[in-house]
C-alpha positions as CSV (number, residue, x, y, z in Angstrom):
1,X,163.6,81.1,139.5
2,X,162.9,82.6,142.9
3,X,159.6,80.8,143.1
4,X,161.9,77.3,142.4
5,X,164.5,78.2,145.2
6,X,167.0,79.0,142.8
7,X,167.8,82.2,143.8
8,X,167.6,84.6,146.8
9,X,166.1,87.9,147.7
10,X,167.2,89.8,150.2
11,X,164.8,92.6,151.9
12,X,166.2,95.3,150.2
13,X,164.9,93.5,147.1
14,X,168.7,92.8,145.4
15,X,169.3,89.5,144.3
16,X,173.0,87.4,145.2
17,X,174.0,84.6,142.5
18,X,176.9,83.1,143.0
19,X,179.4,80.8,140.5
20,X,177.1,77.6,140.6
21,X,174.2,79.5,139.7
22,X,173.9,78.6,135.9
23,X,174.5,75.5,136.7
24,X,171.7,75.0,138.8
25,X,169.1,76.4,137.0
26,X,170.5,74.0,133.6
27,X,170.0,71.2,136.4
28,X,166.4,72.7,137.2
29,X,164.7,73.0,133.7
30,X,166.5,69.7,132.5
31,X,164.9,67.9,135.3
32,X,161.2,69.5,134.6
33,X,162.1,69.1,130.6
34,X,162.5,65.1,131.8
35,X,159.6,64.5,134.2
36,X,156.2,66.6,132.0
37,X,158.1,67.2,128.6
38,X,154.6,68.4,127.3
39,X,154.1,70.8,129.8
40,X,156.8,72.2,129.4
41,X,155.9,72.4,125.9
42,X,152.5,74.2,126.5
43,X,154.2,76.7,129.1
44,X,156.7,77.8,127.0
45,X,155.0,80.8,125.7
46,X,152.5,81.6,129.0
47,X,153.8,82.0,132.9
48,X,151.3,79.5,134.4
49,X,151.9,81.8,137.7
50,X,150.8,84.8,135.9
51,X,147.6,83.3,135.4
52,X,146.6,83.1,139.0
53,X,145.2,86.3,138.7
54,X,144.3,86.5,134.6
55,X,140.7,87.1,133.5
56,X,138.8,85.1,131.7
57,X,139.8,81.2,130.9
58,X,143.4,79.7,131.2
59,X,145.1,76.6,131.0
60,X,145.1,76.2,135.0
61,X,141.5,76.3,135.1
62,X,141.3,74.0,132.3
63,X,143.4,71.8,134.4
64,X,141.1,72.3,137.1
65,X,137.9,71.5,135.1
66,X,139.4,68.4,133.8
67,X,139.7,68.7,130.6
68,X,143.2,69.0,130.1
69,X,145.3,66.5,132.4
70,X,148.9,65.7,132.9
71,X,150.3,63.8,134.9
72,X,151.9,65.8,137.2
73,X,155.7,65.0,139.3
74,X,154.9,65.2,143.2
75,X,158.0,67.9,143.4
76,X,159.3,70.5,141.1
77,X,157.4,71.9,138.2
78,X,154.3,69.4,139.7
79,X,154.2,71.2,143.1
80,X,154.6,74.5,141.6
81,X,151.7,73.6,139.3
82,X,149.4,72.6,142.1
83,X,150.5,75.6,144.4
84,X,149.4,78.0,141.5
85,X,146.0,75.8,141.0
86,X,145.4,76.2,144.7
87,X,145.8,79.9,144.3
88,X,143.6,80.5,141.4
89,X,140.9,78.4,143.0
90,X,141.2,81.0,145.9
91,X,141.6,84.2,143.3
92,X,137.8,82.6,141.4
93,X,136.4,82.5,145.0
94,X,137.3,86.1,145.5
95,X,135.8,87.1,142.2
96,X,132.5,85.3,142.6
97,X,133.3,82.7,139.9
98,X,132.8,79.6,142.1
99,X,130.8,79.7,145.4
100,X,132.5,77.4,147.7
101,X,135.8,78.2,149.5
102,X,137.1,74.7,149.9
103,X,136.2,73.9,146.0
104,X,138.8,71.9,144.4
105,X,137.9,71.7,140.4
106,X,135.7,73.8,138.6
107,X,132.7,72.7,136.2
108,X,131.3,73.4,133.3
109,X,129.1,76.3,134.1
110,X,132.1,77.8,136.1
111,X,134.9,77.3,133.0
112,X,132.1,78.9,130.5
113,X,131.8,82.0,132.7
114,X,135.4,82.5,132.6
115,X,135.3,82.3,128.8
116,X,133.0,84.8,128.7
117,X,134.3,86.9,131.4
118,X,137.8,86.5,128.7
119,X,135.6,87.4,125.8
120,X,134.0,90.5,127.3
121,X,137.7,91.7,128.3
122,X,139.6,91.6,124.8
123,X,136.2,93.2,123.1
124,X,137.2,96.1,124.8
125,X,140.3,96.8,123.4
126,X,138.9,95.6,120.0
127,X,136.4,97.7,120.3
128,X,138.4,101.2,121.2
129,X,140.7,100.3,118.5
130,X,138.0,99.7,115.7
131,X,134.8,101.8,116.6
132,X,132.4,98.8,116.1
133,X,130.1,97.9,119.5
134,X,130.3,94.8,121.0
135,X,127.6,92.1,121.0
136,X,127.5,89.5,123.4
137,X,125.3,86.7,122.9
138,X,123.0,85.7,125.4
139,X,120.9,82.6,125.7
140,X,118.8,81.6,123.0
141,X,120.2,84.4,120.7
142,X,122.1,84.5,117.2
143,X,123.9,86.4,114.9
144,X,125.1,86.1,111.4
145,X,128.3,87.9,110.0
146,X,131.8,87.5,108.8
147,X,134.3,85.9,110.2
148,X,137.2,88.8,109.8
149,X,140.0,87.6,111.9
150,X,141.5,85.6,114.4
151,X,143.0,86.9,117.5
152,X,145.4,85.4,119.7
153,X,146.1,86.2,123.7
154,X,148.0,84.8,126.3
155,X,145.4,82.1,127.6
156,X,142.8,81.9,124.4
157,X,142.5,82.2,120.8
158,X,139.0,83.7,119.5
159,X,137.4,84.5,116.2
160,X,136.1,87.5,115.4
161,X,132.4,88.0,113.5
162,X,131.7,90.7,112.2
163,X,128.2,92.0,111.4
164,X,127.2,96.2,110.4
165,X,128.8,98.2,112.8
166,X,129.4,94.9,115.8
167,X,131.5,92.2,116.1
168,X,130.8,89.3,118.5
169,X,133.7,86.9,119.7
170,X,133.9,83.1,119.5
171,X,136.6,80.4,121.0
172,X,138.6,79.6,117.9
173,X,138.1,76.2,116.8
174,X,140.4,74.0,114.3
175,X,137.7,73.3,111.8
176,X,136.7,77.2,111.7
177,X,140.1,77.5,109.7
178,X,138.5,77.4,106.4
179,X,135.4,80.2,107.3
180,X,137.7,82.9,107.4
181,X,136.2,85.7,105.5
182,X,133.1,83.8,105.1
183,X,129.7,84.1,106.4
184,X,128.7,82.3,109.8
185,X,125.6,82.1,112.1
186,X,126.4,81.9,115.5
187,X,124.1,80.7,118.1
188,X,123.7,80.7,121.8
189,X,121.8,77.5,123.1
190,X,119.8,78.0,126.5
191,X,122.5,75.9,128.4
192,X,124.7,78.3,126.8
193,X,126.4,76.3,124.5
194,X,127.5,78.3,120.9
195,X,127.4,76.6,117.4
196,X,128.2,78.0,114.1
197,X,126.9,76.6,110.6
198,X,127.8,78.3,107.3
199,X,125.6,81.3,106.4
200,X,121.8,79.6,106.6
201,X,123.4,76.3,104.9
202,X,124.1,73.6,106.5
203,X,127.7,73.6,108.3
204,X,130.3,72.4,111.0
205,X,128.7,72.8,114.6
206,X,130.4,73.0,118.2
């Protein structure tokens, strides 16, 4: 609401609202609601200004790879959305994740590192909370095991395969629905690509 102008903070940090208030911000989200009704849709349950600064992927840097696009209003929710792009362009830069300051979309390399860098973040809480090690696949490598779970954070959805005492994590896929609790072989190609087949049969691929 701040961000949108629909409020104001004072430098002690207290906030004034006055009568016309809810009235305004009704006004506000029914205009956004009209102009990207599926935005709106996909931000309901994610801040897209808390991702700025998220690790691993998120829909912004989807956005910014191209490979999910809306059209976006020049004003409002649109300006806000290009203002936080902007900023997480700047926050990747920081981190090492692109290499040009003045980059303005990311590419596939780039948006797979993220993943990874997402990946290699929730395994550690999986792993404190379980006991089993993480694997991480690298090039070339594979791994067979169960698919156990799924598990669901802010910007991603994974799968989690597990094999003795290690698990590895995969981006969850529709057509992985009907693995669960099945046995999968996962594989990391050279260009870093993973696909998954049933067991050593032959199965559904990335």
């Amino acid at each position: 609401l701040e961000y949108a102008r629909l409020i104001d903070r004072s430098q002690d940090g207290s906030v004034s609202i006055d009568d016309g208030f809810i009235d305004r911000v009704d006004k506000h989200f029914g205009k956004i609601a009209r102009q990207s009704p599926s935005i709106v849709r996909k931000l309901e349950s994610q801040a897209f200004r808390a991702q700025v600064r998220a690790l691993g992927e998120t829909w912004l840097d989807r956005q910014l790879a191209g490979i999910e696009t809306e059209r976006l209003s020049e004003a409002g929710l649109g300006g806000e959305i290009r203002d936080a792009k902007a900023l997480r362009l700047k926050t990747l830069f920081e981190r090492g994740h692109i290499e040009r300051p003045d980059s303005d979309r990311l590419i596939d390399e780039q948006l797979k590192s993220l993943q990874r860098e997402g990946m290699a973040h929730v395994a550690k809480d999986i792993a404190q909370q379980t006991g089993l090690q993480y694997r991480a696949l690298g090039p070339g490598e594979n791994i067979e095991g169960t698919l156990t779970k799924t598990l669901k954070t802010p910007h991603a959805k994974y799968g989690v395969v597990e094999h003795a005492k290690e698990f590895t994590l995969v981006p969850w896929k529709n057509e992985m629905e009907h693995m669960r609790r099945r046995q999968l072989e996962i594989t990391m190609s050279r260009r870093m690509d993973l696909s998954w087949q049933l067991g050593r049969s032959r199965g559904l691929g990335r």
